[in-house]
C-alpha positions as CSV (number, residue, x, y, z in Angstrom):
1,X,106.5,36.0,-49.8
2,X,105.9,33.6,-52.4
3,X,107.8,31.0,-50.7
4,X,106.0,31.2,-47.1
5,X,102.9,30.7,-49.3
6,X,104.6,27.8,-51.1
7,X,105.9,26.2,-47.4
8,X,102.3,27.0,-46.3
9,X,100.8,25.1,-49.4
10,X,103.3,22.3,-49.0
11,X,102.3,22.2,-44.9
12,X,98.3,22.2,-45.9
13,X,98.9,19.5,-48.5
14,X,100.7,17.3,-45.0
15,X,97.9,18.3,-42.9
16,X,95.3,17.3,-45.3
17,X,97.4,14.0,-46.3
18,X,97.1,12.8,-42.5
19,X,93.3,13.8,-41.8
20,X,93.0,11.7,-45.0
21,X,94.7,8.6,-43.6
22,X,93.2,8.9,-40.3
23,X,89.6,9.4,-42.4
24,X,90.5,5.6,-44.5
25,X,92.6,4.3,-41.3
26,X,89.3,4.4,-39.1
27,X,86.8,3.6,-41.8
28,X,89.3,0.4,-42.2
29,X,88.7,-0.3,-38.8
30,X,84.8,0.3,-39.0
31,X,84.8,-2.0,-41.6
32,X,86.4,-5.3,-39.6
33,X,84.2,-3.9,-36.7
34,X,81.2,-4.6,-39.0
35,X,82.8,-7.5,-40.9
36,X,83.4,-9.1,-37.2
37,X,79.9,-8.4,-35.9
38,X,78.3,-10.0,-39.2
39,X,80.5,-13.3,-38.7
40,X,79.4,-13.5,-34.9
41,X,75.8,-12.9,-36.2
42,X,75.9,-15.5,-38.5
43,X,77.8,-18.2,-36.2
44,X,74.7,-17.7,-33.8
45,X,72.5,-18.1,-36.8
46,X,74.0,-21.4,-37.7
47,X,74.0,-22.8,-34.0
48,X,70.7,-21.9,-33.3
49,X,69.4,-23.2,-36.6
50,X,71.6,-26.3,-35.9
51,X,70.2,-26.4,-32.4
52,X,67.1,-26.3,-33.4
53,X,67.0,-28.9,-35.9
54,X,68.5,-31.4,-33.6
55,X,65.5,-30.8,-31.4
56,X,63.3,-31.9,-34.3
57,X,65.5,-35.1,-35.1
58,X,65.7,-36.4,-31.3
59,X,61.8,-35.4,-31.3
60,X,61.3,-37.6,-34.7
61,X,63.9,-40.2,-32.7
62,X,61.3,-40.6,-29.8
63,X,58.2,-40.2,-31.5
64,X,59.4,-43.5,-33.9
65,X,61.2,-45.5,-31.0
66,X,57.8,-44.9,-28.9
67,X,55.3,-46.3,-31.1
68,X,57.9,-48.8,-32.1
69,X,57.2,-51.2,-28.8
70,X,53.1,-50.3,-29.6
71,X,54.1,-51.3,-33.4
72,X,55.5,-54.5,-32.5
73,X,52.8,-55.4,-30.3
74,X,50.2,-54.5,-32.6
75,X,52.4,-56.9,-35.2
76,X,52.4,-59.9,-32.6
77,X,48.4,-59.5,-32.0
78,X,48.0,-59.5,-36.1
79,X,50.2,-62.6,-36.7
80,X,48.5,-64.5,-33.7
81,X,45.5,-64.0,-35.5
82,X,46.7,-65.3,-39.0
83,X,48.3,-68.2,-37.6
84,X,45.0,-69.4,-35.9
85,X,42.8,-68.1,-39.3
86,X,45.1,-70.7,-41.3
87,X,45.7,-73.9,-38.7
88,X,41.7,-73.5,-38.6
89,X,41.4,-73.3,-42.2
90,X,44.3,-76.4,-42.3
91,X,41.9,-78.4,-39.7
92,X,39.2,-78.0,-42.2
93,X,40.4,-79.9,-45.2
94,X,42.8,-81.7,-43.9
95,X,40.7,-84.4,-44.2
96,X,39.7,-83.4,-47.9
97,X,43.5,-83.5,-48.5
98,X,44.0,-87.0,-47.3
99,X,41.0,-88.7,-48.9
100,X,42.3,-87.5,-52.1
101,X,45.6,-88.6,-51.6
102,X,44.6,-91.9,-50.8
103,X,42.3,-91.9,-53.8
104,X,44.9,-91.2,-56.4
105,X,47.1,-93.6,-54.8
106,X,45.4,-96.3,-54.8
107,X,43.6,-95.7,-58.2
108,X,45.0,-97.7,-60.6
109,X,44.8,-96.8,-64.0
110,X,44.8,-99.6,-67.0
């Protein structure tokens, strides 16, 4: 008798060795189920994070390249405007220039 109690002891200690690796073989499956589903979940992240920062950057892109034909022309107008301020302000002693030129050339000192 003590034996079919020992064979029964040995066959629960089997039974309750394979429920045990079925219990760690599925939670090791669980786990790369979840470990999968997190790496999926953060490649989305990064692509729509990447996605959306390229948005901003073409949006800076066109923003800066639109003004940049307004910027140039605003530029143009500006240097127009010097140009003429300083041959006007040439024109004006011009003469000024010359007659003191002339002067100090043709002073002679003893």
């Amino acid at each position: 008798m003590d034996s079919m109690k020992g064979q029964g002891g040995i066959q629960m200690l089997l039974t309750a060795e394979q429920e045990a690796q079925q219990i760690i073989s599925s939670a090791k499956n669980l786990k790369l189920v979840r470990l999968k589903q997190a790496k999926e979940e953060a490649e989305r992240d990064a692509k729509l994070y990447q996605s959306n920062m390229e948005a901003a950057y073409q949006k800076k892109i066109s923003e800066t390249s639109g003004s940049s034909g307004s910027n140039v022309k605003r530029l143009d107008e500006e240097t127009a405007i010097k140009i003429q301020s300083l041959t006007e302000s040439a024109d004006r002693v011009s003469s000024d220039v010359v007659a003191m030129l002339i002067k100090h050339v043709t002073t002679v000192k003893a």
